[in-house]
C-alpha positions in Angstrom: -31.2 33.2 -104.2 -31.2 37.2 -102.8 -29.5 38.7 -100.1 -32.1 38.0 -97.6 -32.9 34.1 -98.5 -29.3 34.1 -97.6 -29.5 35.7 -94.5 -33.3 33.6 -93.4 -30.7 30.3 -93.6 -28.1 31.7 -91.7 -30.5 32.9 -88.7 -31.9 29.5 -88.8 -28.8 27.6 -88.5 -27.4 30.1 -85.8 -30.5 29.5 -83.7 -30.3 25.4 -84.2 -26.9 25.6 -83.2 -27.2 27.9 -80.2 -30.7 25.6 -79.4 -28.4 22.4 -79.7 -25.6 24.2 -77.3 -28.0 24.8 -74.3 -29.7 21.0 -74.9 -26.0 20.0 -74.7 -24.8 22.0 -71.6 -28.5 22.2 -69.8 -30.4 19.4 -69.2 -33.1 21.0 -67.8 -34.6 18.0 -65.8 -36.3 18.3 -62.4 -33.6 16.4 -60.8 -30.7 18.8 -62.1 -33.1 21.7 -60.4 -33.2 19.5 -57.3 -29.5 19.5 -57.1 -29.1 23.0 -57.7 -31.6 23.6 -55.0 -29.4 21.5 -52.6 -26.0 23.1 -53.5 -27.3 26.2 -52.9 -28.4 25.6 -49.7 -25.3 23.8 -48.7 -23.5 26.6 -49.6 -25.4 29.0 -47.0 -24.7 26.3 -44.3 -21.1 26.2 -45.3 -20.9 30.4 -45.2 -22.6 30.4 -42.1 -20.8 27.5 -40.5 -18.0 29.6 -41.2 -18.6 32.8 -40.3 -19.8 31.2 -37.0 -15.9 29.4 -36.8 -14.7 32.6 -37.3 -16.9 34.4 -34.5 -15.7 31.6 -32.0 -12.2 31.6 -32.9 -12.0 35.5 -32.0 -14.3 35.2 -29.1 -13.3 32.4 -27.6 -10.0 31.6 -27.8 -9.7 28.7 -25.3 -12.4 26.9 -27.4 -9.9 25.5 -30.1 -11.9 21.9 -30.2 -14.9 23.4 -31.2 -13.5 25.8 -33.6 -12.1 23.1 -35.6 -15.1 20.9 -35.4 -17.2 23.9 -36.4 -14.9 24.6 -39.4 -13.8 21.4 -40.4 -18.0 20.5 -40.7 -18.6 23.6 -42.7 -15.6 22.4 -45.1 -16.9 19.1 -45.1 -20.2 20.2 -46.3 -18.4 22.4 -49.1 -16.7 19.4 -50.2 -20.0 17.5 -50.6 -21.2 20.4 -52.5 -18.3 19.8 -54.8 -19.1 16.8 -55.4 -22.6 17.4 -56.7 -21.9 20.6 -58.9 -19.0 18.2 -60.7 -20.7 14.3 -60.9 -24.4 15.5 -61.7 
């Protein structure tokens, strides 16, 4: 066996091991793209729920009751979020 022989078989074995890593960690399937789709746009609801809590909390001061239910819903839909990048 030469030097490059050698070399052919550890190649191979790097790429079937790097293959089986990203079967592994990425599944790949239309529903994990579906989920991914939804996170991100919860996540632009939850930055601009946000950003409007904060608007309203400076602008309106007297307005406490909708401030909080503005920013509680925006961390409510974080949360959910959450729960779909860690259980799927």
């Amino acid at each position: 066996m030469n030097q490059e022989d050698v070399d052919k078989i550890i190649a191979d074995a790097v790429a079937e091991s790097k293959k089986e890593s990203r079967r592994k960690w990425h599944k790949g399937s239309s529903s994990q793209d579906n989920i991914t789709k939804t996170r991100n746009i919860l996540n632009w609801i939850f930055m601009v729920g946000f950003a409007v809590a904060v608007v309203i909390y400076f602008a309106l001061p007297d307005q406490r009751v909708l401030f909080f239910s503005i920013g509680f819903g925006a961390v409510v839909l974080k949360l959910v979020e959450f729960y779909l990048r860690f259980m799927f």
